[in-house]
C-alpha positions, 0 to 999 in steps of 0.5 A, a space after each residue: 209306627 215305622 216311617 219309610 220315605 225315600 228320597 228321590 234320587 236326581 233321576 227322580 227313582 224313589 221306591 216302595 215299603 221295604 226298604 233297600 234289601 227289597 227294592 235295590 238290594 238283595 233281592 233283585 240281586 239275586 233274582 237278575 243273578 238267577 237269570 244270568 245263571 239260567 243262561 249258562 244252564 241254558 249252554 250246559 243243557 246242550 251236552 246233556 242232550 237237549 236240542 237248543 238253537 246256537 243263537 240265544 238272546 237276552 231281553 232286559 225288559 221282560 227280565 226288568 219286569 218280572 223282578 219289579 212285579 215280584 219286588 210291587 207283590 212284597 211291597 204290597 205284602 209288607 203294608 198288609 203284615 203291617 196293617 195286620 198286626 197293628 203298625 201305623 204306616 207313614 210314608 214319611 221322613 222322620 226327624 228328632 225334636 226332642 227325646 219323646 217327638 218325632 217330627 215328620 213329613 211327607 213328600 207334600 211338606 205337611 208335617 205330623 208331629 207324634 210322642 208315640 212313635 217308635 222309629 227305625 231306619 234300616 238300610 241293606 249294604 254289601 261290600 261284594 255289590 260290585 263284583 255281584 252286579 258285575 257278574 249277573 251283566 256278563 251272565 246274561 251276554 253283556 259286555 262289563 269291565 270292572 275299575 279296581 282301585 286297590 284290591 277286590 272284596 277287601 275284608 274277604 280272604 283274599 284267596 277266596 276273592 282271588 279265586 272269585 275275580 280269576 272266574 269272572 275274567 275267564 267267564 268274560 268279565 273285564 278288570 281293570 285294576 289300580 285305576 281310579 276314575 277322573 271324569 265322565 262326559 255324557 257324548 252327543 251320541 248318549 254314550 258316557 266317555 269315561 276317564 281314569 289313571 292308572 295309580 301305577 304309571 300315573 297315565 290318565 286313559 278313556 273309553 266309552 260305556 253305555 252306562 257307569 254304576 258306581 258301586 261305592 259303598 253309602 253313608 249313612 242317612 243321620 244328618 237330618 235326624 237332628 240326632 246330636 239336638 237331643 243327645 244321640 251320640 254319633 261317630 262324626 267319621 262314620 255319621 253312624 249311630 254309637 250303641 251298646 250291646 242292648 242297641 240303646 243309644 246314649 238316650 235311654 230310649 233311643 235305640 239304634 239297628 241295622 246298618 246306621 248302629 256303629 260296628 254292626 254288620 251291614 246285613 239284613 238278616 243281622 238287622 231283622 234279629 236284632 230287632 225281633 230282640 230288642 222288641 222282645 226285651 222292650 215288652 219284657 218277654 225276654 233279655 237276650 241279647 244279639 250276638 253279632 259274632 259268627 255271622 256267616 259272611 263275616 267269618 274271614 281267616 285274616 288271623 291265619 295270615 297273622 299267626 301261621 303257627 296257631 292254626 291249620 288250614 284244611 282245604 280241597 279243590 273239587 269239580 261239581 258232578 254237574 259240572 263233569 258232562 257239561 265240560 265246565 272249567 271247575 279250577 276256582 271250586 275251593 274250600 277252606 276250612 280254619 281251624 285252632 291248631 291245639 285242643 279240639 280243633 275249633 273251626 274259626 273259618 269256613 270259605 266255599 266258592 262253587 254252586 249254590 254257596 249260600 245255600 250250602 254254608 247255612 247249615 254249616 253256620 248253625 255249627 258255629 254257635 255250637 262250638 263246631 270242631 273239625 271232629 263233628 265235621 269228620 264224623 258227620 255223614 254226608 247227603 251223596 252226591 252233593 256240594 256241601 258233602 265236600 266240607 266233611 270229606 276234608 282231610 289235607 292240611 295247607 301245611 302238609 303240602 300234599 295235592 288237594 285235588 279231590 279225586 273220584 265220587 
């Protein structure tokens, strides 16, 4: 069975069967990101010829509707694969009464209590949510600042995230960095009059905003699992579970996957492979184990920065062809690539900001449970003219000092 409750939020917002990735999480993410970017390809469409009004407009409703439809239809399409295969649905929230019990309760307070339940709880974080939302409001025209207390992406390369702030600030973005916020103050008029100081002067500041979201990351939801009643062992800093390679908890038959398990990254795709294997390795078909490293977005070059001499780092700066009729500043298109210094030049990290970077670094993670060295990117072919073509043409090194502006086709 899989028990799937929200708890309402003060303002009373709950959700429906996916949990966060699918109703507040990647997914309307990306799907308000896409309206932002259809509103500057709506500006690049004038130089290639299309006749567009000067004066174009965003409406939020019809924009807020059609992700929340789309959102409703995977809701839906969840409880039928469910019931499809078999898995009892309880909109419920589940608590431990002893290591084979699960008790739960619904929004009404009647509690069930079952032994054959198999729980698990699963929750969608990214550290970049903050530059992510910041980013698709200016895309769509409207006016956003972003408080900074200490450095942005922390974890990220720090060049990358640099390069990723420097864009936003030239596209309309507002930063506001060092600064932490003291209060907000709801005003008569509705607006919110925010304060904050600067951690640099100590000078305390205002100003008004229509709405504040706070991007601060989450706890995890473990305290009313009753999980230390029956022997779950937890870290009491983090509240997150402690597992072992095989997801098992300090209970034999507890396991634990996705972003409550200590040290996993807080991904969907991770979480949703670890527990296709833990069911495999439970029903006896396989033994194979999760391997949690290699994770695409997890792949920084912190080491580089460490130990210099170990390592090389080949890079370019290139400008997307669709990028060179419709004028765009292209100066934050950037790609690094690190690699071992000796031997086969094993390819350790790979970073690309530019156009459809998901889709571009995908294949390239394959490679990276391959063993990929810079070789086998040097003797790929390339798709032409493409994006992702710029990986495998890398020839200068940080080291060499030399231009690495990409020049021609």
């Amino acid at each position: 069975a899989v028990l799937d409750y929200v708890e309402p939020s003060l303002k009373g917002t709950k959700w429906g069967l996916g949990g966060t990735c699918v109703n507040v999480g990647c997914i309307p993410k990306k799907l308000m990101h896409q309206a932002a970017l259809l509103g500057t390809a709506v500006k690049d469409a004038r130089k290639y010829g299309w006749q567009i009004p000067e004066s174009l407009s965003h409406d939020w409703s019809t924009m807020a509707e059609a992700v929340q439809n789309h959102v409703k239809s995977l809701n839906w399409g969840h409880r039928v694969q469910l019931q499809d295969k078999k898995v009892k649905y309880l909109n419920m929230k589940g608590s431990l009464v002893d290591t084979h019990t699960i008790r739960a309760v619904n929004a009404k307070g009647k509690e069930v209590f079952s032994k054959s339940l198999l729980f698990s709880f699963t929750v969608c974080v990214c550290k970049d949510v903050a530059l992510e939302c910041a980013g698709f409001l200016t895309g769509i025209g409207l006016d956003t600042t972003v408080m900074v207390r200490s450095i942005a992406l922390r974890g990220f390369d720090q060049q990358m995230s640099g390069l990723v702030t420097d864009y936003m600030e030239a596209y309309g973005t507002k930063f506001s960095w060092k600064c932490t916020p003291k209060s907000i103050e709801k005003l008569p008029s509705g607006l919110l009059r925010v304060t904050w100081m600067d951690l640099n002067t100590k000078e305390e500041h205002q100003d008004t905003f229509n709405s504040v979201l706070w991007a601060v990351g989450r706890a995890s939801e473990t305290k009313t699992l009753n999980l230390e009643k029956v022997g779950v062992e937890i870290n009491k800093e983090t509240g997150k579970i402690i597992v072992a390679t095989d997801e098992a908890t300090s209970v034999p038959n507890i396991f634990a996957i996705g972003d409550i398990a200590e040290g996993r990254p807080e991904l969907t795709p991770t979480a949703i492979k670890a527990g296709k294997l833990l069911a495999r390795r439970l029903v006896g078909h396989s033994t194979e184990l999760m391997n949690y490293d290699n994770v695409s977005l997890l792949l920084h070059a912190y080491a580089f920065i460490l130990v210099r001499s170990l390592f090389l780092v080949y890079h370019a700066f290139y400008k997307p062809l669709e990028f060179t009729v419709a004028e765009r500043d292209a100066t934050q298109c950037y790609i690094k690539v690190v690699c071992l210094r000796e031997g086969d030049q094993r390819v350790l990290g790979m970073h690309f900001t530019g156009p459809n970077a998901g889709e571009v670094t995908q294949g390239f993670s394959l490679g990276f449970q391959c063993g990929l060295t810079y070789e086998h990117l040097r003797n790929t072919v390339g798709i032409h003219p493409t994006c992702a073509e710029e990986l495998i043409k890398l020839n200068i090194t940080k080291r060499s000092g030399l231009d690495a502006t990409v020049t021609g086709c």
